[in-house]
PLY file of the C-alpha trace (Angstrom):
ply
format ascii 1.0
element vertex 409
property float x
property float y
property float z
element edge 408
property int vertex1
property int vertex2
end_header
93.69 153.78 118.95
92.67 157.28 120.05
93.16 158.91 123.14
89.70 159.17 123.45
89.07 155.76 122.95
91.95 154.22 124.90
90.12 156.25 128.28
86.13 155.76 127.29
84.97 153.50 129.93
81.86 151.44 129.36
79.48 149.34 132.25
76.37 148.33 132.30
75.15 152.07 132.53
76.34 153.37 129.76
72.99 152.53 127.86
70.97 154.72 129.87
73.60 157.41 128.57
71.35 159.03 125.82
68.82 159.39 128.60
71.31 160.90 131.42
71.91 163.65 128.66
68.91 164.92 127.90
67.66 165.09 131.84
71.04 167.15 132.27
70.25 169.41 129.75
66.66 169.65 130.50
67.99 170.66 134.13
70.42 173.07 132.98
67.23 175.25 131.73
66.28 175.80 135.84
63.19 173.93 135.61
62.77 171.82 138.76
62.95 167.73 138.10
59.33 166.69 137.30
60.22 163.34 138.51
61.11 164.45 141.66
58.49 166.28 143.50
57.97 165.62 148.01
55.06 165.75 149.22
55.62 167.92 152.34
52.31 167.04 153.81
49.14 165.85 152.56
46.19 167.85 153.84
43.28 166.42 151.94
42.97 163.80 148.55
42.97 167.28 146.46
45.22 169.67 148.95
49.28 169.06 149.65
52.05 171.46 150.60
55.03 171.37 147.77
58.34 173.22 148.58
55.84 175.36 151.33
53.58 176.18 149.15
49.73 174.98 149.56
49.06 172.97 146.21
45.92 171.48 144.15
46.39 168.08 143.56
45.02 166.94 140.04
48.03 164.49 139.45
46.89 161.43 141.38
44.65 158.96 140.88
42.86 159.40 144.00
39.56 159.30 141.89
37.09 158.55 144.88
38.59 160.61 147.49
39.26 157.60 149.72
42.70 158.22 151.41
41.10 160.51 153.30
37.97 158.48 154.23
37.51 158.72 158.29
35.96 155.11 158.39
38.84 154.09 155.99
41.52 155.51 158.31
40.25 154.13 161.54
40.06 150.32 159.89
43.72 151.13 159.27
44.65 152.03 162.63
42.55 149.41 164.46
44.54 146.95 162.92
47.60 148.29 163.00
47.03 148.16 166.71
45.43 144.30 166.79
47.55 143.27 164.19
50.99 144.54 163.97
53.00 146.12 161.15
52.96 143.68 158.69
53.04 139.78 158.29
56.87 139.07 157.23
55.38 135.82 155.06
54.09 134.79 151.63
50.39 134.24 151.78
50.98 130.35 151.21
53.00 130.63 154.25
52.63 132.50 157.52
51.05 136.00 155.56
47.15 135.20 155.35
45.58 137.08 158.13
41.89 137.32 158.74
42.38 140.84 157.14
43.38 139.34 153.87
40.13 137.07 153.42
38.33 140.13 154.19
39.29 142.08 151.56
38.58 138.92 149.04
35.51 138.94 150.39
34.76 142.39 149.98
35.95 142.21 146.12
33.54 138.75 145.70
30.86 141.16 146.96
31.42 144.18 145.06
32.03 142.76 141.84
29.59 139.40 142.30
32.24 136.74 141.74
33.14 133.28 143.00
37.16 134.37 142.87
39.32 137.01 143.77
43.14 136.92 144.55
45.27 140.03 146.25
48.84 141.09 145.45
50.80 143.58 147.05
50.45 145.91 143.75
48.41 146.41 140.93
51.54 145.57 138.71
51.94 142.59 140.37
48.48 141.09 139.94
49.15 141.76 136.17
52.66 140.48 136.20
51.10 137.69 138.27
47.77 136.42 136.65
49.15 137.04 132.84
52.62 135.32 133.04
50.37 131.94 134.90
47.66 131.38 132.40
49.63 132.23 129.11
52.88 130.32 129.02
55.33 129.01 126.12
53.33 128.24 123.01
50.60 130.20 124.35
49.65 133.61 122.61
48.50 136.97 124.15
47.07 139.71 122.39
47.26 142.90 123.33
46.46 146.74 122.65
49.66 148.09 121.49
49.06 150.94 124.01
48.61 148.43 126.98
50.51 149.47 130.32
53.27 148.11 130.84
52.82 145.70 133.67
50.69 144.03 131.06
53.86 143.71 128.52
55.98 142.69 131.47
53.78 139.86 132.35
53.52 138.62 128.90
57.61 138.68 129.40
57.62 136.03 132.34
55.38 134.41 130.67
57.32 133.85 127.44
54.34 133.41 125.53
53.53 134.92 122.13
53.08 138.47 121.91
50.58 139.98 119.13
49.54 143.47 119.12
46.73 145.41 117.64
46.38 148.96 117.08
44.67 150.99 119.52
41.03 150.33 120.32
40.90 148.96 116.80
38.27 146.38 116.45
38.78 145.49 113.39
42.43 144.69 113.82
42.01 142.56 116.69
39.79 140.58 114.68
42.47 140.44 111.80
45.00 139.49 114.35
43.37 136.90 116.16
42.32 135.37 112.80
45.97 134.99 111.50
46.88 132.65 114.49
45.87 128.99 114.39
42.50 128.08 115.10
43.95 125.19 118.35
45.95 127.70 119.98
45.55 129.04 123.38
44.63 132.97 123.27
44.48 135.18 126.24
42.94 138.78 125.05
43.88 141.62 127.05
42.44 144.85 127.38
42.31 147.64 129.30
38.88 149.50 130.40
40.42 152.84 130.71
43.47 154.02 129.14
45.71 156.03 131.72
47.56 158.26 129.24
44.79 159.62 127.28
42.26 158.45 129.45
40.00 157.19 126.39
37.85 153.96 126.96
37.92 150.63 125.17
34.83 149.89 122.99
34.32 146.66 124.85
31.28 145.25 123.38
32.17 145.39 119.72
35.81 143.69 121.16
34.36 141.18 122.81
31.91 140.23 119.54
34.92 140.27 117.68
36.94 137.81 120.24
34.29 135.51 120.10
33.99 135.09 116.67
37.85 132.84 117.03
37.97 129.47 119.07
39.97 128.99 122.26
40.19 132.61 123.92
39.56 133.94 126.97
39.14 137.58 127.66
40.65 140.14 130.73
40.03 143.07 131.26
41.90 145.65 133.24
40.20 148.25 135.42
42.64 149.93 137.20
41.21 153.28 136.00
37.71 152.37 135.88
36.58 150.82 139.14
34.98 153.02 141.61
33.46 155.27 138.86
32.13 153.13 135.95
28.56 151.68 135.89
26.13 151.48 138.66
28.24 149.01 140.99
31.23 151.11 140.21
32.47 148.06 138.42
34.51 149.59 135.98
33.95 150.22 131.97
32.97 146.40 131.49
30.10 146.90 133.76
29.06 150.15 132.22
29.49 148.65 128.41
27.43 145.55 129.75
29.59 142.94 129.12
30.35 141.49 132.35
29.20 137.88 131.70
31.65 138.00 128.76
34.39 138.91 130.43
36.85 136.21 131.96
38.90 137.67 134.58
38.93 141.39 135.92
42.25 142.69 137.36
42.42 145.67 139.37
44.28 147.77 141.78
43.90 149.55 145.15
45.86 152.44 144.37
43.61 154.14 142.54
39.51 154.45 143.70
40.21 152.66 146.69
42.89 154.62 147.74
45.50 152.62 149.42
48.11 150.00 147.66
47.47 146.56 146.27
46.55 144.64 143.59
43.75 142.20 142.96
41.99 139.50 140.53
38.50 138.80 140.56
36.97 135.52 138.20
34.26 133.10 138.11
36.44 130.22 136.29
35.76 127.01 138.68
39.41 126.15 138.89
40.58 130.17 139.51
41.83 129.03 143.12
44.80 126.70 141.86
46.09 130.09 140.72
47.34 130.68 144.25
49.71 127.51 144.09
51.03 128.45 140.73
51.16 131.92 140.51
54.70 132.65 140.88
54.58 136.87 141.99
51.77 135.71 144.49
53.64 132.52 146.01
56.77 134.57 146.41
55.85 138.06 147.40
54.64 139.06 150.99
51.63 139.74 151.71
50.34 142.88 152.12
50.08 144.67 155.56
47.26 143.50 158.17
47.08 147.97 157.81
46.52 147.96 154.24
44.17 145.54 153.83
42.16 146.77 156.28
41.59 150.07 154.68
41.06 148.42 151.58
37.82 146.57 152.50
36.87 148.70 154.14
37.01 151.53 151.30
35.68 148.84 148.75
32.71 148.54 150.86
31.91 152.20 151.00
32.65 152.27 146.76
29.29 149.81 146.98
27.48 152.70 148.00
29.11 155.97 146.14
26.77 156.78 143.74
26.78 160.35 144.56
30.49 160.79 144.70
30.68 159.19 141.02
28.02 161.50 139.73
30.37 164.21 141.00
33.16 163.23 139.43
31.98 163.23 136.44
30.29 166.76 136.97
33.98 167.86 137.82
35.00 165.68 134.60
32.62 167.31 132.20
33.48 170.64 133.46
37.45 170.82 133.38
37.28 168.82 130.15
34.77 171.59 128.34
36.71 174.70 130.51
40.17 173.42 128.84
38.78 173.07 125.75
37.14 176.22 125.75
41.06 177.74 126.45
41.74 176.30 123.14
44.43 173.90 124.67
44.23 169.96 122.74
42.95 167.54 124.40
43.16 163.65 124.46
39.68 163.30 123.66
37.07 165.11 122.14
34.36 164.35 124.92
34.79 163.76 128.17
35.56 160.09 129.02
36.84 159.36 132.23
38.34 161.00 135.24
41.52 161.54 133.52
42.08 164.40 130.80
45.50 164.52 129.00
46.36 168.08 127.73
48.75 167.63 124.73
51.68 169.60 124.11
53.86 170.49 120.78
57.21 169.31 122.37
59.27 168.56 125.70
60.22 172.26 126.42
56.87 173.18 126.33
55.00 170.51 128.26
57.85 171.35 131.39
57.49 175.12 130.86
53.65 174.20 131.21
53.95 171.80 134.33
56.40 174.46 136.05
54.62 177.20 135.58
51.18 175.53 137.39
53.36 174.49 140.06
54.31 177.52 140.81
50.81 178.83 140.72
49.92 176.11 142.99
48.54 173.13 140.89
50.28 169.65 140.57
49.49 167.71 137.37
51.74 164.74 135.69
54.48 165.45 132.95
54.17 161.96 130.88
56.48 161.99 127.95
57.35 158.40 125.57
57.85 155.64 126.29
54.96 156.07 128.79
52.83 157.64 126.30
52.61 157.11 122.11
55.47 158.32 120.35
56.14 162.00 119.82
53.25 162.59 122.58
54.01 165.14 125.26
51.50 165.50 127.76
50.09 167.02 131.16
47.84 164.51 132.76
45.23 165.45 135.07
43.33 162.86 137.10
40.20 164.31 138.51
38.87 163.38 142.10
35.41 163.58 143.44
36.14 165.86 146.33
37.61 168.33 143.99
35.26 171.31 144.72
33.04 173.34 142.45
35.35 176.82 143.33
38.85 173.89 143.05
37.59 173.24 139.37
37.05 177.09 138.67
40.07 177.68 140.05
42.18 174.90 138.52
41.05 176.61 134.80
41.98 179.81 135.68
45.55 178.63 136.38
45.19 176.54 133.28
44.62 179.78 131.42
47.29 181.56 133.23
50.29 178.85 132.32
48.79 178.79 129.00
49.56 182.52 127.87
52.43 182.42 130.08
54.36 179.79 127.82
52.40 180.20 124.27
50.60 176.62 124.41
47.42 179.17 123.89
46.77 182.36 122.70
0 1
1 2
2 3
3 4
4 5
5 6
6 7
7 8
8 9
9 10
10 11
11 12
12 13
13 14
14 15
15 16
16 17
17 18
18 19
19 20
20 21
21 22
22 23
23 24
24 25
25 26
26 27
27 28
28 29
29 30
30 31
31 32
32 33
33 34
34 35
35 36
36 37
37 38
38 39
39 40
40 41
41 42
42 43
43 44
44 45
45 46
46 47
47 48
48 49
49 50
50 51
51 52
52 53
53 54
54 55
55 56
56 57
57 58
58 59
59 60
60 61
61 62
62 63
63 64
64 65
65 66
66 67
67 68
68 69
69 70
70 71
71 72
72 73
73 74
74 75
75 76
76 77
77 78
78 79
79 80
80 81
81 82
82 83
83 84
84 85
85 86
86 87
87 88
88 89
89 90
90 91
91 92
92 93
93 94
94 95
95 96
96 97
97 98
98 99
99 100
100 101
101 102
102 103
103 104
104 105
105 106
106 107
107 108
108 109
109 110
110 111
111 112
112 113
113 114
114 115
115 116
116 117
117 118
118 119
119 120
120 121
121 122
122 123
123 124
124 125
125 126
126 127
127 128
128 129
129 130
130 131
131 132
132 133
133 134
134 135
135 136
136 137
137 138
138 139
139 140
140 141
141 142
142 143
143 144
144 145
145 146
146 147
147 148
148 149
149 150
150 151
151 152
152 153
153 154
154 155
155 156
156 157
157 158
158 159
159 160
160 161
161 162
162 163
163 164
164 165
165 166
166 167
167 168
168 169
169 170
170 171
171 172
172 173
173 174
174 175
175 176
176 177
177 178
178 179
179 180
180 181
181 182
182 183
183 184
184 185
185 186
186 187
187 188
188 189
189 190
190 191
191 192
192 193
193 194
194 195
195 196
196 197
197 198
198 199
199 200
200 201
201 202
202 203
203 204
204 205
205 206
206 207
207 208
208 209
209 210
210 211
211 212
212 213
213 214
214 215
215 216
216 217
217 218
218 219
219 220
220 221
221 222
222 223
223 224
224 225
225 226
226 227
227 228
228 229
229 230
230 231
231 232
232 233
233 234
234 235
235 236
236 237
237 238
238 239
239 240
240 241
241 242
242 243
243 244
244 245
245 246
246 247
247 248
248 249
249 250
250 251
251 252
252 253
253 254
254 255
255 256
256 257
257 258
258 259
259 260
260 261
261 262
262 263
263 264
264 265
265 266
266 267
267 268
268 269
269 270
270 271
271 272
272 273
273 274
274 275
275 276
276 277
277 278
278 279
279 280
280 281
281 282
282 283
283 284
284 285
285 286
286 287
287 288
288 289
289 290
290 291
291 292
292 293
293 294
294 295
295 296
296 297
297 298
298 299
299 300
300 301
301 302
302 303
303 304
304 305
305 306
306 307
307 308
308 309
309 310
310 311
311 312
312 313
313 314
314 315
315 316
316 317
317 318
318 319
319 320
320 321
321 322
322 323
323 324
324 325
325 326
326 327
327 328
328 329
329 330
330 331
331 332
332 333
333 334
334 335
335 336
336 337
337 338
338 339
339 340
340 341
341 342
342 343
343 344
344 345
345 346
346 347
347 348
348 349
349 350
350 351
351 352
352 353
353 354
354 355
355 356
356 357
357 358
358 359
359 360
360 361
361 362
362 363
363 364
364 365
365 366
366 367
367 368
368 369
369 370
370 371
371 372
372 373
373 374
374 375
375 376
376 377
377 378
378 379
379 380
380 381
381 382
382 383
383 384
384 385
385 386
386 387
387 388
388 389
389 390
390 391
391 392
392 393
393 394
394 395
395 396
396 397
397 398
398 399
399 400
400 401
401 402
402 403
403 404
404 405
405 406
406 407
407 408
């Protein structure tokens, strides 16, 4: 035995070892951490001060604008004050305020169910409502680019997994059609893709679900709610395929602007859920705070036509004013509120993100495993009280990083 062997130490860490590495060395360059940025202060959904300097937000998903929101704010306070801080109990329990029934309410009303469900996150509602209706023996299939509180759930579920290439119709069809005929399928897709920001073609999927026995379809709309279709529904809506569609699961940290996660159905036994859902029976509830802001912001959504016709002005615009640059995009057209500027490598995409900090614009680094393999990628998520001059502007310093590291000519 070597020397070197006899005093290499292993633990439970030493996986993450390749990982530790590369950060190092990435660090080593002087680039800041991209994983690490403070918000100083927040002045506005598009305006923050980073390291004391006053910075465009296009790295949240603050797609309506709502954080902000003055009737939003004051619902928060008011029951911060009636209410208290938070509940300290599971909804089953001692955690379902009048606050909580509210918000259900609010999401039966926006999105004209019989059914909806809150969790404290997003992630949670898809951990939640996928690991309780597909169990052992059960099958889910799945984009292969499907986020990955939707691959966790299928995990604690321990059913099946099958996945089909991305937004490919036709293999979903050949999937579904290799599994036997009596099994229970749950199909999951996603609306709007958060790493590319490309759409599902929902009506040709759901044709091709229906053509196999015993499935049921949901359909996650995260990014989609608050600026697809007239309601603000989400892609399902705008595709026209809502009576197709079994269950909707969506999130308040996105268009709503707050945090929580949520399930909205019209199955007739969708309330046993609550006494079987294992992340909803064993989670607290979210604060009486929280959920105040949240129906109060969904209520507002009801009624945003104008901001959505905005944000997809600003949309339209960076998208053509990037391509324009000649930097690649993760679309050809404009698709959502989210455009995904793709990089050759690592060195590159952080040389890019660095350099628009320091010029005063936040965007998202995403490298693998959140995105496709071998995809590097700055990720801007548009809002709809970005400005006219905070679009022109946000170019310009898009043109600026771009010569600055050679992504562009």
């Amino acid at each position: 035995m070597t020397d070197a062997t006899a005093t290499e130490t292993r633990d439970l860490f030493s996986k993450f070892d390749p990982l530790i590495n590369e950060r190092e060395a990435l660090l080593a360059t002087g680039v800041r951490d991209p994983y690490a940025i403070v918000m100083d202060q927040v002045l506005s959904p598009t305006r923050a001060i980073i390291k004391g300097k006053e910075t465009i937000l296009l790295g949240t998903y603050n797609y309506m604008g709502m954080t902000f929101d003055p009737d939003v704010v004051a619902a928060g306070k008011k029951a911060l004050d009636e209410f208290g801080a938070g509940t300290t109990g599971s909804r089953v329990l001692n955690g379902t305020y009048q606050g909580h029934k509210e918000v259900e309410d609010a999401l039966k009303e926006f999105y004209g169910t019989s059914g909806a469900m809150v969790f404290s996150t997003g992630y949670q509602a898809n951990l939640g409502i996928i690991s309780t209706l597909a169990g052992k023996g059960d099958y889910v299939v799945l984009d292969a680019d499907s986020h990955a509180s939707i691959y966790d759930g299928c995990g604690l579920g321990n059913a099946e997994i099958v996945r089909f290439r991305h937004n490919s119709v036709e293999d979903l069809d050949k999937r579904l059609g290799r599994l036997p005929a009596d099994a229970l399928k749950l199909v999951v897709l996603e609306g709007v893709y958060s790493m590319l920001g490309d759409v599902a073609p929902l009506p040709d999927m759901v044709a091709a679900i229906r053509k196999h026995p015993n499935c049921m379809i949901l359909c996650d709309e995260a990014h989609g709610m608050g600026f697809f279709g007239p309601n603000g529904r989400g892609a399902y809506e705008e595709q026209g395929v809502e009576g197709e569609i079994d269950f909707v699961v969506g999130t308040f940290s996105k268009s709503v602007g707050t945090v929580g996660g949520f399930c909205v159905s019209n199955h007739p036994k969708f309330e046993i859920l609550r006494l079987v859902c294992r992340p909803y029976v064993f989670t607290a509830s979210l604060p009486p705070s929280v959920v105040a802001t949240a129906a109060t912001s969904i209520r507002k959504l009801m009624h945003a036509g104008e901001k959505r016709a905005h944000l997809w002005k600003n949309s339209q615009r960076l998208h053509k004013g990037l391509s324009d640059l000649g930097f690649k995009l993760g679309s050809e057209t404009p698709q959502s509120a989210i455009i995904a500027v793709i990089l050759s490598d690592q060195m590159q995409a952080v040389a890019m993100w660095q350099t628009l900090l320091e010029l005063g614009l936040y965007v998202n680094m995403a490298r693998p495993p959140a995105t496709p393999a071998g995809t590097f990628l700055l990720r801007c998520s548009l809002c709809a009280e970005h400005s006219d001059d905070q679009v022109t502007q946000i170019i310009g310093m898009f043109e600026a990083a771009g010569k600055a590291t050679g992504a562009i000519g």
